[in-house]
N, C-alpha and C positions, 0 to 999 in steps of 0.2 A: 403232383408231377412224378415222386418217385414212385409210385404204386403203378401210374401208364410204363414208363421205362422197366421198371422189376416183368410186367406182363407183356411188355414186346420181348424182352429177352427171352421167358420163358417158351414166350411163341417160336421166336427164333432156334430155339434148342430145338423145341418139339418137331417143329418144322426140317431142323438138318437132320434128328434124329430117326422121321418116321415119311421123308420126304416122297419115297416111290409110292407109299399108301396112299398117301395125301392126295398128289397129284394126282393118281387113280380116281379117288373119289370126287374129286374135284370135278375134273373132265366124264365121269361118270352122270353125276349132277348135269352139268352144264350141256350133257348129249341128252339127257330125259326133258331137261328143257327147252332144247332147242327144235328137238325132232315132235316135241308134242306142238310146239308152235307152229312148225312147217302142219302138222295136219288140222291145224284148228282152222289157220288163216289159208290155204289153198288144199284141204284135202278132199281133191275131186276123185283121187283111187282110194275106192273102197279096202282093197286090200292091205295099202298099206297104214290104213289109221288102225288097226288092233295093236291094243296096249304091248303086246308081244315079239310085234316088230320094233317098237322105240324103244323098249329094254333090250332086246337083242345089239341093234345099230349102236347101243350108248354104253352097251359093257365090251363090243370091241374098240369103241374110239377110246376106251379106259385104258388099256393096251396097250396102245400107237400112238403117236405123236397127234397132237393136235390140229395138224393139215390133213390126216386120214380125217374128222369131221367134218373140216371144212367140204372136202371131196364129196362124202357122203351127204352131206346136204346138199352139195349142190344136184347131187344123183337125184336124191330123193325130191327135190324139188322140179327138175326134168320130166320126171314120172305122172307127176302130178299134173301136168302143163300136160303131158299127149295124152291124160285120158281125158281135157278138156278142149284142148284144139292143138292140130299138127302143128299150127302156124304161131303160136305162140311157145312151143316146145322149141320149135325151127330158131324164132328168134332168141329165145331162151339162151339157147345152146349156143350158140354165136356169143351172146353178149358174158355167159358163164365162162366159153375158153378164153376169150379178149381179156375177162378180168383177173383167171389165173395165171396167166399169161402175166401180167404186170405185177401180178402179186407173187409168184414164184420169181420173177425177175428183181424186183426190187426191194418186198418186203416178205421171203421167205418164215422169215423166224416169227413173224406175227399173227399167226394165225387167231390169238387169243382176242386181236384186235376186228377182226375181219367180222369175227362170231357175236361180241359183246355189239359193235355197232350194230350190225342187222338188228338185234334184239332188243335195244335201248333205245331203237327207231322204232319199233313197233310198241314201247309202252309211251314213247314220245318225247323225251328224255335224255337224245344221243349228244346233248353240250358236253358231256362229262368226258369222251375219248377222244377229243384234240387235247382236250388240257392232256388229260393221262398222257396221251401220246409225247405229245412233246418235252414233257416232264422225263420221263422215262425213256425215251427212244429217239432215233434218228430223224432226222428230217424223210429219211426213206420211207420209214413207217407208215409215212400217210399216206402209199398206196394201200394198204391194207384198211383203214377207214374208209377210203376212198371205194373199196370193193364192196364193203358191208352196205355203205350207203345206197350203192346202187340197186344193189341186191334189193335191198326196202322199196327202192320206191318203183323198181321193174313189177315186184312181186303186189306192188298197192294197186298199180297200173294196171294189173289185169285183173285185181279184185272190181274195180272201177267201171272196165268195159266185159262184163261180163256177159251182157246180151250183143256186144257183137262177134264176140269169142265161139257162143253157143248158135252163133244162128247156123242154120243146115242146107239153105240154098245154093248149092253151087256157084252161085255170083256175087255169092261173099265172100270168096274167097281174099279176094283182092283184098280187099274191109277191111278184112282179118287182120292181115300182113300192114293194112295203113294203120290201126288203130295200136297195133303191136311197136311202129314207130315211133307213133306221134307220143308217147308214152316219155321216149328222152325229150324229141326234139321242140314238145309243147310244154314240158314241164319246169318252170321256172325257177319252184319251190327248189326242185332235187339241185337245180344250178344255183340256187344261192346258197344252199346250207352245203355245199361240198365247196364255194369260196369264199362261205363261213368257216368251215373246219379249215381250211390253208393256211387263212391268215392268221387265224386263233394259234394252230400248231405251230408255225413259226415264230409267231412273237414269242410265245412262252418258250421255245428251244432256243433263240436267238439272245433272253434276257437269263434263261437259269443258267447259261453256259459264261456271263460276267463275272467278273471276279471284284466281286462289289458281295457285301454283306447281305442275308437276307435274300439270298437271289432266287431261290426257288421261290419263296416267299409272295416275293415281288411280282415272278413270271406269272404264279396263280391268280392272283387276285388283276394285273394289267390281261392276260388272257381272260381271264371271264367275262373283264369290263368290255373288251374289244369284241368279242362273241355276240355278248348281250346288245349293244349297239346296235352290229349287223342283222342282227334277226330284227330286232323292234324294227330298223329304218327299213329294211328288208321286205317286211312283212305290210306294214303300215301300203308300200308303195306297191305290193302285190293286192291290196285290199284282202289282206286276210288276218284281221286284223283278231279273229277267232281263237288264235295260235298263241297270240303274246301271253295268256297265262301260262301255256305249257314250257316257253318261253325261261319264264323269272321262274317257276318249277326246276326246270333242269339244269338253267345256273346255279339256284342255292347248291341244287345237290351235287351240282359239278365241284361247286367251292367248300362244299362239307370233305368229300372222297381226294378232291387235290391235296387238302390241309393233312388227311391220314395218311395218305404217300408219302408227303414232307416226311411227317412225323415216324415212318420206318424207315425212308429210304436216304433221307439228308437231314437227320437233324444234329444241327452241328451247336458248340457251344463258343459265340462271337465274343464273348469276354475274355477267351483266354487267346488271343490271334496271333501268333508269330509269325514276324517274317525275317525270313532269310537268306544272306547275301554271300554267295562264293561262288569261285572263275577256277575255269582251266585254261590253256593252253591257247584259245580262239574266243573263249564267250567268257560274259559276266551271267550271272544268275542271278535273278531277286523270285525269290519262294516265298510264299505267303500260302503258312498253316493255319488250318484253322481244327481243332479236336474234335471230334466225337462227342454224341453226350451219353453216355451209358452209365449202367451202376452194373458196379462189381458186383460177382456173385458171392455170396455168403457162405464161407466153407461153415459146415455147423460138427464141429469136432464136442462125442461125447465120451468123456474119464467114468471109465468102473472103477470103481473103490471098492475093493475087498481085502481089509485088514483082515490081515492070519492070526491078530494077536490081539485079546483084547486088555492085554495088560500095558504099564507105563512107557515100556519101547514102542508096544505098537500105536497107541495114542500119538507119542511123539512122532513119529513116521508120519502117522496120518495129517499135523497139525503142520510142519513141514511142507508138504504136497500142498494141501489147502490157503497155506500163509496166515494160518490166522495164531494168535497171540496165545502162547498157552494158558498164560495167567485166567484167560476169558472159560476157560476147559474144566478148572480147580474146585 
């Protein structure tokens, strides 16, 4: 246990000390992978799948905050949508401003959240950012989940109706535009796992914010269980019952990444809990501390020894400094 603490600290230095590189690279990464997804899974414009426009797009989002990616995915996902049908660009674009729209309104500063959903819905996997969420962030946050999600299953939808996206009849157009709907309003799946993620997100915001012991603890593991529930009962009564291994997948690994959150972000040490009782003027006060668990950092102080003398003064001097017995010297 001391060797993980000694290596979060470390991380933590390196991290305040090298933090605008980091961050670069980070969000650099996370633009080569996001924007190589956009063209795997909808790259109907030729132009834009060359490896040299995803490196370009992901070393300016290294730059700029990470709502400039957000932006630009959803660009580049637009692009992709009108060289495949107007009408699904048309709805695109509607349903892309409505989400920034809620997402610049409620959950501004989450962008990290918007991005990681979308993407952890396409390996299939997305149980993990309620819990994160609500561990870490506001109950506001979950517009920002709530954006990524949909993004997923808009961008599945039209993976799905591909042949009536492409058909070129002029009396399809209508089609178009229906099958472009029916994408929210027949999708069941997208409405259970987005009041899968609510309920998830809030229990665990509702329980790490107690002031009971163990409480992130607690939210992780009653959040997963509540998750995990929903999907299985979920799933079972949608007959897709295909799903439930990806299901117990994404929990384990939700309840692996929750437990390493704990462990940077709250790990506290309940053996040593004070509480604490003092008033002014209008109120009483009862405070209950609970420590940190860190380990100090290790100054490693090293003495040159360079006796000027090697005769019986400078011996002495030297045995002095050292403390050791001169008799042992003789």
């Amino acid at each position: 246990m001391t060797g993980l603490l000694e290596a979060r600290e470390k991380l933590r230095i390196f991290y305040g000390k090298y933090e605008l590189y980091v961050t670069a690279g980070i969000k650099f990464l996370l633009g080569i992978l996001v924007f190589s997804m956009i063209n795997e899974q909808v790259g109907y414009m030729e132009r834009l799948r060359h490896p040299a426009v995803v490196l370009m797009l992901s070393l300016v989002c290294a730059f700029l905050p990470v709502n400039a990616m957000v932006v630009l995915a959803c660009a580049m996902l637009l692009l992709h949508l009108f060289a495949l049908s107007l009408e699904a660009c048309a709805i695109g674009l509607c349903l892309f401003l409505l989400l920034l729209f809620l997402y610049g309104k409620f959950a501004p500063k989450n962008g990290y959240s918007t991005i990681l959903t979308s993407v952890l819905c396409f390996f299939q996997v997305p149980q993990v950012m309620p819990v994160s969420t609500g561990m870490l962030k506001e109950p506001s946050a979950y517009f920002s989940v709530l954006c990524g999600a949909v993004t997923y299953f808009y961008i599945r939808g039209v993976q799905e109706n591909l042949a009536n996206f492409t058909a070129t009849e002029e009396t399809e157009e209508l089609a178009k535009f229906t099958a472009a709907l029916k994408i929210f309003t027949e999708n069941k799946e997208m409405y259970l796992m987005l009041a899968a993620f609510f309920i998830t997100a809030m229990v665990v915001y509702l329980i790490r914010r107690q002031s009971i012991n163990y409480a992130w603890r607690i939210a992780l593991f009653v959040g997963n269980m509540v998750q995990l529930v929903i999907f299985l009962v979920g799933y079972i009564l949608l007959d897709m019952t295909e799903k439930i291994v990806w299901v117990l997948v994404g929990t384990l690994l939700s309840v692996v990444i929750s437990l390493i959150l704990e462990f940077f972000f709250y790990n506290l040490d309940y053996s040593r809990v004070e509480r604490v009782q003092f008033e002014d003027d209008e109120y009483y006060y009862f405070v209950k501390a609970v420590p940190k668990v860190f380990v100090a950092r290790k100054e490693k102080r090293v003495k040159r020894i360079t006796p000027k003398s090697r005769g019986a003064g400078g011996r002495r001097k030297l045995d002095q400094e050292l403390d050791i017995d001169e008799d042992l010297l003789e």
